[in-house]
FISE-464113 format. One record per atom (N, C-alpha, C): residue in one letter; residue number from 0; atom name; z, x, y. Coordinates in nm, 3 decimals, m for minus. Layout:
REM FISE-464113
 residu num atome      pz      px      py
      A NUM    CA       Z       X       Y
...
***
This chain:
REM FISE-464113
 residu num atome      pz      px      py
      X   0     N   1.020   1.279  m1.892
      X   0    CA   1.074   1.144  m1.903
      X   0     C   1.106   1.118  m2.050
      X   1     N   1.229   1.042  m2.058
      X   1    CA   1.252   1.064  m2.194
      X   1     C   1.198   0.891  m2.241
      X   2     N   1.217   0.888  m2.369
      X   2    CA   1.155   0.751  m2.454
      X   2     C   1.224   0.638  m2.409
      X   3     N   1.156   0.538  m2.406
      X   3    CA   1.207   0.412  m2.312
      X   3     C   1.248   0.351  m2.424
      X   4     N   1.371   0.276  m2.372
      X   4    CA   1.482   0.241  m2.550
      X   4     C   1.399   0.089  m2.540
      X   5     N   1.252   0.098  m2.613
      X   5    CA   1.216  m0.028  m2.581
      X   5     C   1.141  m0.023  m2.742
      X   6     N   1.098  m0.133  m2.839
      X   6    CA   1.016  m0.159  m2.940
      X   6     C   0.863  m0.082  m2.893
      X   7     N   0.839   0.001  m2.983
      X   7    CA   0.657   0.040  m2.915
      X   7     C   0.583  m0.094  m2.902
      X   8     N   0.520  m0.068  m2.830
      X   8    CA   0.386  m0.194  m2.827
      X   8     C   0.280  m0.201  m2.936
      X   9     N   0.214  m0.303  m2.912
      X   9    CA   0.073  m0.264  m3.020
      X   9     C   0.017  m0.227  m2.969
      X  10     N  m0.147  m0.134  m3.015
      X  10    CA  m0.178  m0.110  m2.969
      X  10     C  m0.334  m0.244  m2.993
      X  11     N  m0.432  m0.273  m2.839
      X  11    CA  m0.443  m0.383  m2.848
      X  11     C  m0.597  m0.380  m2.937
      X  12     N  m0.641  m0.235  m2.929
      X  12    CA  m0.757  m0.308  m3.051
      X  12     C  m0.724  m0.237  m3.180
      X  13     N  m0.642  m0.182  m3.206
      X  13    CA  m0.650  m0.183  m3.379
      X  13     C  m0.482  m0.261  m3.429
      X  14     N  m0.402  m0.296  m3.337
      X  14    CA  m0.309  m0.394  m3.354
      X  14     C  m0.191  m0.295  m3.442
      X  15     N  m0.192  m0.157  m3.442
      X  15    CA  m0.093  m0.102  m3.464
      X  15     C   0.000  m0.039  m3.352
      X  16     N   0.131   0.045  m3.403
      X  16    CA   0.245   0.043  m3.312
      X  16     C   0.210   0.184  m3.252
      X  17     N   0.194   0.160  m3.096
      X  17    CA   0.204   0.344  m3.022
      X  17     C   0.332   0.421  m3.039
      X  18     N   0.236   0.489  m3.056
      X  18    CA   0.375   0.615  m3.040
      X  18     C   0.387   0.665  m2.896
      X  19     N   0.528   0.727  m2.931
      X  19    CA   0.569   0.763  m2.756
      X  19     C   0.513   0.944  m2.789
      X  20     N   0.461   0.960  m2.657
      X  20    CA   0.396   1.122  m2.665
      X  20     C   0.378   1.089  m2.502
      X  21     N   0.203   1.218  m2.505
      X  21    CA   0.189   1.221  m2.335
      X  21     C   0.022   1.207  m2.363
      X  22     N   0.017   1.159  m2.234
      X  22    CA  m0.158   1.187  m2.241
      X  22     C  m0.219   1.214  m2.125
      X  23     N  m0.313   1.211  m2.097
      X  23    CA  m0.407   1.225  m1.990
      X  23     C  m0.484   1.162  m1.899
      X  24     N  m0.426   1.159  m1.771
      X  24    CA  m0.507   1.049  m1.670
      X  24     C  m0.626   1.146  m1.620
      X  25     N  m0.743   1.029  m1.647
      X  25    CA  m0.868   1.106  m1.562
      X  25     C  m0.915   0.986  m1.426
      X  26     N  m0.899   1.030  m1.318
      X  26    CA  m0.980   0.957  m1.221
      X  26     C  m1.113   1.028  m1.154
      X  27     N  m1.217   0.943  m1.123
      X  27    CA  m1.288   1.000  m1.067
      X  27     C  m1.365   0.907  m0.916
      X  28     N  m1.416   1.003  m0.825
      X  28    CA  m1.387   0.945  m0.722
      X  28     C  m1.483   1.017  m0.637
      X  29     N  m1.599   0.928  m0.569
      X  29    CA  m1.670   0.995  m0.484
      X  29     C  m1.710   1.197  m0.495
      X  30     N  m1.768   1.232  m0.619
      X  30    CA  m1.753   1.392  m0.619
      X  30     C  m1.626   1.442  m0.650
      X  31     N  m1.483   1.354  m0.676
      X  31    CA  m1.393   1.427  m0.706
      X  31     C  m1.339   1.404  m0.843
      X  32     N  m1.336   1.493  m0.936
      X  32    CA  m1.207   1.430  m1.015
      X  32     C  m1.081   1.497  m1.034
      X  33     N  m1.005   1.393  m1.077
      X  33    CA  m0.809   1.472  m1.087
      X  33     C  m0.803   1.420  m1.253
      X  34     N  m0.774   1.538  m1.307
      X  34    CA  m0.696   1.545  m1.400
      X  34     C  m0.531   1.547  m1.397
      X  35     N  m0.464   1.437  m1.438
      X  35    CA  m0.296   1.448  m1.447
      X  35     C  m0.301   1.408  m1.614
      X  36     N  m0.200   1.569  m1.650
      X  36    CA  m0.179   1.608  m1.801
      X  36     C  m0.049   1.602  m1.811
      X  37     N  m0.019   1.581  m1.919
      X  37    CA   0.136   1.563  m1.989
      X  37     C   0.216   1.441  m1.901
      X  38     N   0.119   1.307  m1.938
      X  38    CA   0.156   1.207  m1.884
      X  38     C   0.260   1.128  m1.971
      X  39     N   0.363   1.074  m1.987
      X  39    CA   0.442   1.035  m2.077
      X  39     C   0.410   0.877  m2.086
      X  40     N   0.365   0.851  m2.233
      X  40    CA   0.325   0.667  m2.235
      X  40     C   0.310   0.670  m2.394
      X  41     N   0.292   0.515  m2.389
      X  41    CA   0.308   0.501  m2.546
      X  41     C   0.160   0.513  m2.615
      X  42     N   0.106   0.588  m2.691
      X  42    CA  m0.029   0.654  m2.717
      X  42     C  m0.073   0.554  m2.882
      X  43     N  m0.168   0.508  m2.865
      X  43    CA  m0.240   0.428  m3.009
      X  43     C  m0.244   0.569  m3.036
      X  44     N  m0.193   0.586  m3.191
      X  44    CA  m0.220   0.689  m3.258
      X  44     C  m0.392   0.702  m3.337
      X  45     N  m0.473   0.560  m3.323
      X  45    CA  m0.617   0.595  m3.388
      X  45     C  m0.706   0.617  m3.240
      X  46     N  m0.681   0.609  m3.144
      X  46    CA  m0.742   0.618  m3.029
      X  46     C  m0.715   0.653  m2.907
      X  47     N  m0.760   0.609  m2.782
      X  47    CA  m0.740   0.639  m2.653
      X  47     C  m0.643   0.529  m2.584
      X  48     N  m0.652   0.435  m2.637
      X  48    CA  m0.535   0.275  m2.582
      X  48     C  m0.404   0.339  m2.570
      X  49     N  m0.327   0.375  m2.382
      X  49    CA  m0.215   0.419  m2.389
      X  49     C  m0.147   0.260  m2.308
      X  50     N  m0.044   0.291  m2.321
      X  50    CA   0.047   0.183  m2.187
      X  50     C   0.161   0.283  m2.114
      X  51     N   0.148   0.259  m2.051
      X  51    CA   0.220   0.355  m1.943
      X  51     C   0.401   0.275  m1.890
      X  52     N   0.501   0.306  m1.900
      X  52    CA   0.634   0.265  m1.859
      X  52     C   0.643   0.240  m1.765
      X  53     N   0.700   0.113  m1.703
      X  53    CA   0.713   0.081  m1.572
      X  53     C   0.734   0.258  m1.475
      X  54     N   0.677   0.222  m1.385
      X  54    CA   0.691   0.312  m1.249
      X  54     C   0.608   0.428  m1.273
      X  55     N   0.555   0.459  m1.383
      X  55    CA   0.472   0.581  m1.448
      X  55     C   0.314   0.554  m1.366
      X  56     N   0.272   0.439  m1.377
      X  56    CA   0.160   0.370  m1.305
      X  56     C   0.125   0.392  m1.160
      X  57     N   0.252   0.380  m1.075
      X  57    CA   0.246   0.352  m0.928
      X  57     C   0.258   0.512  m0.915
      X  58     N   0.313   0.602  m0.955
      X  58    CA   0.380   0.736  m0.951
      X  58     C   0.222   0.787  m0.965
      X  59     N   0.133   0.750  m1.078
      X  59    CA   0.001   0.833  m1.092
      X  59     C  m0.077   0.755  m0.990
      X  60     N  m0.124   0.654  m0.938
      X  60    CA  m0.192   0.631  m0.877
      X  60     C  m0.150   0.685  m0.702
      X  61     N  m0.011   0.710  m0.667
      X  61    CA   0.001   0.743  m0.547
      X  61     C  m0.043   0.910  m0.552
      X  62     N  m0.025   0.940  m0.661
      X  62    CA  m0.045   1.120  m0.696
      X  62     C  m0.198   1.124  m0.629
      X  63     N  m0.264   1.054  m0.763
      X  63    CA  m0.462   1.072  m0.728
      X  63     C  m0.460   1.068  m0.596
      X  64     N  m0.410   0.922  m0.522
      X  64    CA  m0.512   0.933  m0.393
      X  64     C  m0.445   1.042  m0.323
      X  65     N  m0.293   1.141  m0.336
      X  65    CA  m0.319   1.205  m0.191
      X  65     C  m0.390   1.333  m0.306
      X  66     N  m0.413   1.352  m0.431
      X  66    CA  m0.510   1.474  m0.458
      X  66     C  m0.634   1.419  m0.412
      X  67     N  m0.690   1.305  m0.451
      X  67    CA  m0.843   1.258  m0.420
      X  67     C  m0.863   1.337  m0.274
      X  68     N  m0.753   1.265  m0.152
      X  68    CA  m0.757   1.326  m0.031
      X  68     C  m0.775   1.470   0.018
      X  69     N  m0.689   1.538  m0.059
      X  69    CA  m0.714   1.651  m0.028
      X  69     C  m0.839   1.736  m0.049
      X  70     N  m0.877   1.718  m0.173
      X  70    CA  m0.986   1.766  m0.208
      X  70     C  m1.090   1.669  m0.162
      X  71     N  m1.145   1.588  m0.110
      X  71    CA  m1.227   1.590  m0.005
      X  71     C  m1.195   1.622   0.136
      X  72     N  m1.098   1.681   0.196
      X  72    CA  m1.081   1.767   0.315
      X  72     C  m1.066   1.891   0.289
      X  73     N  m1.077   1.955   0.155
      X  73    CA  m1.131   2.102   0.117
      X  73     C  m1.253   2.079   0.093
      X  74     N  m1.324   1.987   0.071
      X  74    CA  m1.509   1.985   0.094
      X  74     C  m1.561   1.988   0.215
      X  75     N  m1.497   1.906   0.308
      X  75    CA  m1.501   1.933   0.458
      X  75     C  m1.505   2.049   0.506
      X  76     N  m1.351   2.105   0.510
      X  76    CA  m1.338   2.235   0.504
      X  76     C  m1.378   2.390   0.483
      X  77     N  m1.456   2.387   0.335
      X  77    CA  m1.518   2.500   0.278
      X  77     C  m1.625   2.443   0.231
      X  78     N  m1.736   2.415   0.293
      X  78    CA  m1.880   2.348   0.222
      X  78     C  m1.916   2.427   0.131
      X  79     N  m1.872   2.585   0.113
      X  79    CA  m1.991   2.680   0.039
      X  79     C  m1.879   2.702  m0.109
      X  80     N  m1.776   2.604  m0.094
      X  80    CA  m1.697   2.671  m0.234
      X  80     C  m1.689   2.517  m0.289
      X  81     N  m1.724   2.397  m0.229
      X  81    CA  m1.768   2.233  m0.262
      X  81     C  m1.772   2.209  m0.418
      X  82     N  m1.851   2.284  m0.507
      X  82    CA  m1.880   2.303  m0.614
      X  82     C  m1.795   2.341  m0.686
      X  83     N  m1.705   2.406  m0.627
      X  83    CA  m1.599   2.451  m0.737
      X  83     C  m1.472   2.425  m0.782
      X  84     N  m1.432   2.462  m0.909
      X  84    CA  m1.339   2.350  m0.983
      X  84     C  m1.178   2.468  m0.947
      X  85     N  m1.123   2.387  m0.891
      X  85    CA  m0.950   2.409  m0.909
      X  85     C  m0.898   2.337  m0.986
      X  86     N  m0.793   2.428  m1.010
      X  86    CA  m0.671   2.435  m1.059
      X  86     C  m0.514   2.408  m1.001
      X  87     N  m0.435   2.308  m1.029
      X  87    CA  m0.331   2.309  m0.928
      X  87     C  m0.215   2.264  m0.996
      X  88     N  m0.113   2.364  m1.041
      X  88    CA  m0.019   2.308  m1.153
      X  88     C   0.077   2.272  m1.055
      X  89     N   0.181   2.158  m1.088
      X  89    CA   0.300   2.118  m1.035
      X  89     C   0.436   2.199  m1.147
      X  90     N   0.506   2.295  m1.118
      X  90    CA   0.582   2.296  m1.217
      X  90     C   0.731   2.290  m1.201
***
């Protein structure tokens, strides 16, 4: 996704301007978590405070729940591999 022709925001606790880059959504969820990397949003350069571009939001949250889903119907599925961490690139 390319840079949204918009003024950066502040960022809201040290009150300076984000930069546009990518970052990292972590959800976690009943035993599961999803990592989604190379997220495109406007990043506080002294910290973790991102804001995300319209539709970037709804796009990651519909992602998690059908990963959340799946990977608790591979716990269902394989009780004796439950414990273990995948990997699942989109490319």
């Amino acid at each position: 996704m390319k840079r949204p022709a918009l003024h950066p925001p502040l960022c809201s606790e040290h009150r300076t301007p984000r930069h546009w880059g990518e970052t990292e959504f972590v959800h976690r969820e009943d035993g599961v978590e999803v990592v989604v990397r190379h997220v495109p949003a406007w990043v506080c350069p002294q910290g973790d405070d991102v804001a995300f571009p319209p539709g970037v939001t709804d796009e990651l949250i519909e992602t998690v729940r059908q990963l959340v889903r799946m990977a608790k119907q591979g716990k269902i599925d394989h009780p004796l591999l439950s414990e273990q961490e995948y990997l699942v690139r989109v490319l």
